[in-house]
Structures are given as structure tokens and as C-alpha cells.
N, C-alpha and C positions, 0 to 999 in steps of 0.2 A: 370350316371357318365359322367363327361367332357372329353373330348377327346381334344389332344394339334392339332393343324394345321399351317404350316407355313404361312405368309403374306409377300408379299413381297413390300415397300414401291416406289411403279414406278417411283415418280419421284425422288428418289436417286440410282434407278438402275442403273450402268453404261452398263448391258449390256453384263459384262464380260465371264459369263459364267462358273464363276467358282460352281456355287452354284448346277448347272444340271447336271456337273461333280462330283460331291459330293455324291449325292442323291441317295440311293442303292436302290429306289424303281421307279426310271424314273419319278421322279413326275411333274418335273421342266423341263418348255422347254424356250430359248429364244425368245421371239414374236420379229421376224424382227429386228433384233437388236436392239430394243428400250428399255426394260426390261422383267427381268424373269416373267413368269405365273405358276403359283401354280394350278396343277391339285389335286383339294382336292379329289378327291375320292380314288388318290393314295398317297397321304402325310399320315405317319402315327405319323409325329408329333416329328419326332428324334432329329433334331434341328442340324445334321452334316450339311446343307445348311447357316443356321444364322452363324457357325460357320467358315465358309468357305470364308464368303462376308468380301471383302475387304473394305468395304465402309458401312458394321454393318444398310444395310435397311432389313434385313429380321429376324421378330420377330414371336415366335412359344406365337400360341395364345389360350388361353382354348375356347373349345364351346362347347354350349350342343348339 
């Protein structure tokens, strides 16, 4: 069964931080203020982060 994961496209990050504030599993952290990082072992794929970004780089992606 595929399981969804967030991706976050770095260079349309601004950075903001709204998407780590979203995230009811802490998955997302800001790296230095450059773009978010998608800790996938704790993304469970809800997709409240893609829908949080101001700026629509963060796509919830199927994997095996």
C-alpha cells in the first residue's frame, strides 16, 4: 500500500514558516532560514502543511 509524504520544493520555499506551524506531527522544521525540511519518518502525509504554504511548493506525494 502507498503511503502519501510531503515534498517540499526548496527553491520556491520562502522560508516562512508557516507550514511547521501547521504540522500536528512536528515533522517540518525551517533549515536556517533558507527552506522547510520534511522529516519523513514523521510526516504522515495529511497534507494541512501544502495547504498552509503561501506560495503552494509543498506537494503531498504517494510512495511505496
Amino acid at each position: 500500500m502507498a503511503k502519501r509524504k510531503a515534498s517540499v520544493d526548496a527553491g520556491r520555499c520562502v522560508a516562512c514558516g508557516e507550514c511547521m506551524n501547521e504540522c500536528p506531527r512536528s515533522a517540518i522544521r525551517v533549515k536556517k532560514g533558507i527552506a522547510a525540511v520534511v522529516d519523513t519518518e514523521l510526516c504522515v502525509g495529511c497534507a494541512l502543511c501544502a495547504g498552509s504554504c503561501p506560495v503552494g511548493c509543498i506537494e503531498i506525494m504517494e510512495v511505496v
